[in-house]
N, C-alpha and C positions, 0 to 999 in steps of 0.2 A: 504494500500500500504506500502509495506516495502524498504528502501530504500540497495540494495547489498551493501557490503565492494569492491565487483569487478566490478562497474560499468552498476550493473543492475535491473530492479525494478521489483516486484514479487506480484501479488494483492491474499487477499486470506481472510479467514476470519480476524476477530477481534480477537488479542492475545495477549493486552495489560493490560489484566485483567479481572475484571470483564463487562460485557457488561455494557456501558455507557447508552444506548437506555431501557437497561430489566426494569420491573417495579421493585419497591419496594417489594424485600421478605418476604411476609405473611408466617408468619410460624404458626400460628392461627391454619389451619386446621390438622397441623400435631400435636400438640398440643394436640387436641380434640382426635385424633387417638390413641396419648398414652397413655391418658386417660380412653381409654376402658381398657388396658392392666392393667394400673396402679389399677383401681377401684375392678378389677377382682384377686388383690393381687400380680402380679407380682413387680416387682421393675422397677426403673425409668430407669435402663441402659439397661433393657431386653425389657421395653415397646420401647425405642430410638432403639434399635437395629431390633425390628422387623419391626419399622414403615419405617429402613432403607431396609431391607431385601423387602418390598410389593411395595413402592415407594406410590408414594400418588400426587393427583392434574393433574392425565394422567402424570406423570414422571414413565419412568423404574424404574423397583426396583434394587437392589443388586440381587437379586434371578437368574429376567429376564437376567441381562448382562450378568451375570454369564454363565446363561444356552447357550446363542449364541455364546460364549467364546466356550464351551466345543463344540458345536457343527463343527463350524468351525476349531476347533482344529484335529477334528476326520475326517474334511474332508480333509484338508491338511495330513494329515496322509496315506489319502488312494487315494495322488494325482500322484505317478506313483513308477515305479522300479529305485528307485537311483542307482543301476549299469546300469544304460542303456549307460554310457561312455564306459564302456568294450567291450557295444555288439556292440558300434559304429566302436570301432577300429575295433576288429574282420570283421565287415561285410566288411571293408578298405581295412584290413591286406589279405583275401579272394580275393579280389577280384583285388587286386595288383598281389596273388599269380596267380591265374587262368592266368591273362595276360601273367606274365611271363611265365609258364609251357607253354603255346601256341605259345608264339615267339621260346621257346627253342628247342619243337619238330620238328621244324619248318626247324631247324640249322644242318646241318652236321658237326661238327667240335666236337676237345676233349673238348673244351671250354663250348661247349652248353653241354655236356655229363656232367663235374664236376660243374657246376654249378647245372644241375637238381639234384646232389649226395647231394650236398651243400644244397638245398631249402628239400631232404628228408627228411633231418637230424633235421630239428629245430624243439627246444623245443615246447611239446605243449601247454605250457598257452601263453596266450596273448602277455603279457609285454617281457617272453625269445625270445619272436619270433621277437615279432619291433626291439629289441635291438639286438638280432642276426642279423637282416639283415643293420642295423647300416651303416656296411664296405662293404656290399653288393654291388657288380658291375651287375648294373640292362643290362638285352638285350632289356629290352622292355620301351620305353618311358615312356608309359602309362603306365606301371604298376612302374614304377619309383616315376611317378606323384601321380598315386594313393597313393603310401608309404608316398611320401612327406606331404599329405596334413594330414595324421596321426599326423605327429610333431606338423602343424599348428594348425590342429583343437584344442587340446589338450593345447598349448600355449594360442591359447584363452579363453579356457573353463575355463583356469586356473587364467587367469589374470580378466576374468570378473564375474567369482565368487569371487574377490574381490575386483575389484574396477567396481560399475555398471555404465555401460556407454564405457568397453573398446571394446567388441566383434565389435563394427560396427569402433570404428579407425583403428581397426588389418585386413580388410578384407583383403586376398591375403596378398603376401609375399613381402611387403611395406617397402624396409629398412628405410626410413625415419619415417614410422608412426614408427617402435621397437625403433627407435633411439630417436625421443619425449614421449616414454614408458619408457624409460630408464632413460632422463632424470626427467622424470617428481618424478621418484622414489628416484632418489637419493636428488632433493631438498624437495619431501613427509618426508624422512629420516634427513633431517637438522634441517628440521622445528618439528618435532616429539622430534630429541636431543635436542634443544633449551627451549624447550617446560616443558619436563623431567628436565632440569637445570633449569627450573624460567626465560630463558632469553631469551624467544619469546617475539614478539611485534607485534598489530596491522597490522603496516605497514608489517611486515615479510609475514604474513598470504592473506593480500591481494596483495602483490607482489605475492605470489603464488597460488593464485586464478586469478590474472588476466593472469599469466601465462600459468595455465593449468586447468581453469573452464570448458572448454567444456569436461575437464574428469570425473567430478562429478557433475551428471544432476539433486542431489539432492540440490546443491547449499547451503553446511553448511556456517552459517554464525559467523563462529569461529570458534579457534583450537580443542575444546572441542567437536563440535559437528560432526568435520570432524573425530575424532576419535573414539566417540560412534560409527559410520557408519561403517566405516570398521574392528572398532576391533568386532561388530558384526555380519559381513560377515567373517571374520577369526576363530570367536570362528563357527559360524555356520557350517563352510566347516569342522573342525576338529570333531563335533560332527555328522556331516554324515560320512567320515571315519569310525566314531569308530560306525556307525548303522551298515556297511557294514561286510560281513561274511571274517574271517581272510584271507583266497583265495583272494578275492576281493579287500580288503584293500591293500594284499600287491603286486599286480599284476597293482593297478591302483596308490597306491604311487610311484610304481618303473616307471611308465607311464608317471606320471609326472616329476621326476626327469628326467629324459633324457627328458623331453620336452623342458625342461629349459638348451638346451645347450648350448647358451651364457652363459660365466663366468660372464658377470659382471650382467647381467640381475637377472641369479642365485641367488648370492651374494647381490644383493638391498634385491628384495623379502624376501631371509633371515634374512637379516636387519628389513626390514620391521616386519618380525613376533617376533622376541624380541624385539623390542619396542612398539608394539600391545600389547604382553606381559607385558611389564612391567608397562605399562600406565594403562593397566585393567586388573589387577588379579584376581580380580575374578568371571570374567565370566565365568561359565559352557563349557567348552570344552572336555570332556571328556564324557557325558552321551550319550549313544544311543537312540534317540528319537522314537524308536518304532515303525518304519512305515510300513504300512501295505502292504502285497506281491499283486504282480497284479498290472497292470494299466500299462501303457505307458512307454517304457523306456525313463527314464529323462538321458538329458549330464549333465556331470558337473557342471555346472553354474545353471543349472535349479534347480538339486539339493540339493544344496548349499542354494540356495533361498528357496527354500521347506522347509529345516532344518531349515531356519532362519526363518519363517514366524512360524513354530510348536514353535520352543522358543520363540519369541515372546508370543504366545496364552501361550503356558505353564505359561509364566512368569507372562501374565494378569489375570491368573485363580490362581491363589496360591494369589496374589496380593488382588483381590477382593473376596477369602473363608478369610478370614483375623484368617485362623487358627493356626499362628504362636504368640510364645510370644511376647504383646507389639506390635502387628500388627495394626497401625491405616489407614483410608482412604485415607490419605496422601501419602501411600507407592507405591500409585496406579501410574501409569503412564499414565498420560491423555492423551499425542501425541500419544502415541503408541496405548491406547483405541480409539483415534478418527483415527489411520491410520486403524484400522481392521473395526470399526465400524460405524465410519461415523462423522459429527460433533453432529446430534440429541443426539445420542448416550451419547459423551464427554459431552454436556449441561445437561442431565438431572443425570450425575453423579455427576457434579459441585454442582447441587443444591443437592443433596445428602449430600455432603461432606460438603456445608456450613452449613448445616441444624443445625450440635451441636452447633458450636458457634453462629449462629443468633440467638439458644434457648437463649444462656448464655447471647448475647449484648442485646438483648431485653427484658432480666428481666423475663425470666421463669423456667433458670436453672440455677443454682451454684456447684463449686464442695467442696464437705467438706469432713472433715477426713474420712466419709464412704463411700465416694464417688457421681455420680453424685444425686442431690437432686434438687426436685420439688421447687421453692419458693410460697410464699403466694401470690405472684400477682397468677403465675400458677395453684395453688389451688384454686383462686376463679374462676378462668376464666374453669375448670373443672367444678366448681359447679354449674357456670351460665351454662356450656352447657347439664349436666347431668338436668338439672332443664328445661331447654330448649325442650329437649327430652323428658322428661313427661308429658311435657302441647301440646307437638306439637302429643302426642297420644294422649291426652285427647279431643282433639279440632278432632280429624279424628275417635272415636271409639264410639259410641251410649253406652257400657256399658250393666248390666245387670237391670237397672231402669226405663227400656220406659213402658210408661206405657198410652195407646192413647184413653182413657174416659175420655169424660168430666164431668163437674160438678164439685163446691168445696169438694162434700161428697159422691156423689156418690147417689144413689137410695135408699130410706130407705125401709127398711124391717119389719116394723109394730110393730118390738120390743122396749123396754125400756129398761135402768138399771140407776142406781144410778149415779147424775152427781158427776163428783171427779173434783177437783182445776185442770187446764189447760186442757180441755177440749174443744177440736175445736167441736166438734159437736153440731148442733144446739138442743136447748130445746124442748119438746113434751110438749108447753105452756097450754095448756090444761089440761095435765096429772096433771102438774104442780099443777096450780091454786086451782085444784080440790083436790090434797090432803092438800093444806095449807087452804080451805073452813072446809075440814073434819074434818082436827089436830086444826082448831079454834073452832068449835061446839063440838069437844069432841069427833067425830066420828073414826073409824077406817080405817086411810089412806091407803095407798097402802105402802108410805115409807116416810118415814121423811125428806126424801130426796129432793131434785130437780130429775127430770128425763130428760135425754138425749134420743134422737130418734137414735136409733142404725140401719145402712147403712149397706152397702155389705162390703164397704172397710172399716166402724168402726169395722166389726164382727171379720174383720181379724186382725186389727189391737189393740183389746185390747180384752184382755182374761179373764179380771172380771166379772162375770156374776153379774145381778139387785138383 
């Protein structure tokens, strides 16, 4: 449970640190894993690197995240047509016009006559046409109304692709809800300058949170976080602009600009965007995000979202290829990994990321002038487990020595030879006896020898013939 700075409490995981409840980090078995690398000639920062890349103990790998990264990337990519705002006016702008051309035929007077001359005449992109009919003296109500709700829709598209949460204050033509729109911008803007000078405080921040939280339903719990939020909703909308084809771009910037026609509404917003500006410089605002044609026309706001959600993933895939100089895991953003991915996800990247220094606090890595190095404790604990592995095949494999007769010698074969110093085979005491009777009376022995009884397995196994 966390407690709000605005009077409100939010239950969610654990993000105090490391989990309290987790067990104790074995890092033993990733240990043994780099060990295969390490034994196999690789070095110690290529074997930590890949055992990073496979993941280990049912933990994703860097590979894994990776690859769900790219994939969701590519669907966001192909999640609808970013002008679908243009096509909304137009379908508006049509069908305001229909109405009226229908009330005007309708009309006998020179009035109805230069007005249909009037409705001939307009430009045909989009944006000349709303703005042509501006000063427009509508005959027909409903096609007045239809006009109107162009400005509306537009006003909101506009205000809630950048602050999320305003499209449902704005419903209908509310002066009251513009006029806490209004405000709420210009003390967003105080607090922003304050901020930029060193001279925000606490209290400032939830004075304006308690004033206008139900406009930011993600409930930042400080100035800092209130501003990552939207100055990445403002870099996101500038970088679908600049996805849109030049036509588009300037047909829906000019859309917006006359949407915003309160002066002072105008004038916050643009306040607003140079100090977004100058608070986060540099955020990517400028790159076209690539999205793919087809799919649903998106408004504005949906957009915007779209683009923010592709930077997002762009951002976590460059983050975790760590193919930039001096790119560590650290660089990673775990809220934003666990906003696309889940929390499974952000935990088994954690344990990822603690993985080099738990090597280092536990006495298996150090770093020296060549960089990271094995120590002797981690050397031995290699050898115990390389050692480990030899005897745990020797204990499962029978080997090429089975050999399933019995008997100490095996069945003897009726031959003799000469017995020699360690000889396992038994004596042919007979043979024996009978030539130490002959060699004592003078006779002519067989051999001067002792004689052993030669078997099937002594035949093979000694190649001295008697």
């Amino acid at each position: 449970m966390r407690d709000n700075p605005h009077g409100r409490f939010r239950y969610g995981p654990w993000h105090g640190g490391p989990d309290p409840l987790a067990p104790p980090y074995d890092v033993r078995s990733a240990l043994d894993e780099m060990g295969r690398d390490v034994l196999a000639g690789g070095t110690t920062r290529e074997a930590l690197r890949d055992v990073l890349r496979r993941g280990l103990d049912g933990r994703r790998g860097l590979d894994e995240i990776a690859d769900r990264i790219r994939r969701m990337r590519e669907a966001a990519r192909r999640r609808g047509d970013l002008g679908g705002t243009l096509d909304q006016v137009r379908e508006l702008l049509d069908q305001a016009l229909d109405l009226e051309r229908q009330t005007l035929a309708g009309e006998e007077s020179d009035g109805a006559r230069l007005a249909e001359m009037d409705l001939a005449t307009l430009p045909n992109d989009t944006a000349g046409a709303v703005r042509a009919l501006s000063e427009y003296q509508w005959h027909s109500p409903e096609a007045a109304q239809a006009y109107d709700q162009i400005a509306e829709m537009l006003r909101r598209e506009l205000l809630d692709a950048q602050f999320e949460g305003l499209m449902a204050a704005l419903t209908g033509q509310d002066p009251e809800a513009l006029q806490h729109v209004k405000d709420m911008l210009a003390d967003l803007n105080s607090l922003l300058a304050a901020h930029a000078r060193g001279e925000d405080t606490t209290d400032q921040f939830r004075d304006f949170m308690d004033k206008h939280g139900d406009l930011f339903p993600d409930n930042p719990e400080n100035v800092d976080e209130l501003i990552d939020s939207l100055a990445r909703r403002q870099a996101a909308a500038a970088r679908m602009l600049a996805s849109l084809t030049p036509e588009q771009r300037q047909q829906l910037s000019q859309l917006m600009s006359d949407a915003l026609a309160d002066a002072d509404l105008a004038s916050e917003m643009a306040q607003l965007a140079d100090n977004l500006r100058a608070l986060r410089p540099g955020l990517d605002r400028g790159t076209p995000v690539g999205m793919q044609p087809g799919g649903e026309p998106l408004g504005y706001g949906a957009a915007v979202e779209a683009v923010a959600e592709v930077a997002d993933l762009e951002a976590l895939a460059e983050q975790l290829s760590q193919g930039y100089y001096g790119a560590t895991l650290d660089d990673v953003d775990v809220e934003r990994l666990e906003r696309h991915l889940g929390a499974d996800a952000a935990r088994d990247f954690e344990a990822l990321r603690r993985l080099e220094r738990e090597l280092e606090r536990q006495g298996y890595l150090t770093q020296g002038d060549d960089g990271l190095r094995l120590t002797p404790r981690a050397v031995r604990r290699l050898g115990e487990t390389a050692l480990r592995r030899v005897f745990e095949g020797l204990a499962t494999a029978r080997g090429d020595h089975d050999d399933r007769r019995s008997g100490q010698a095996d069945e003897p074969t009726g031959l003799t030879r000469q017995w020699a110093f360690g000889d396992e085979l038994p004596l042919d005491t007979v043979r024996t006896v009978s030539n130490a009777v002959l060699r004592t009376m003078g006779g002519s022995a067989t051999s001067d020898e002792a004689l052993t009884r030669r078997t099937a397995t002594g035949e093979r196994a000694h190649s001295t013939g008697a």
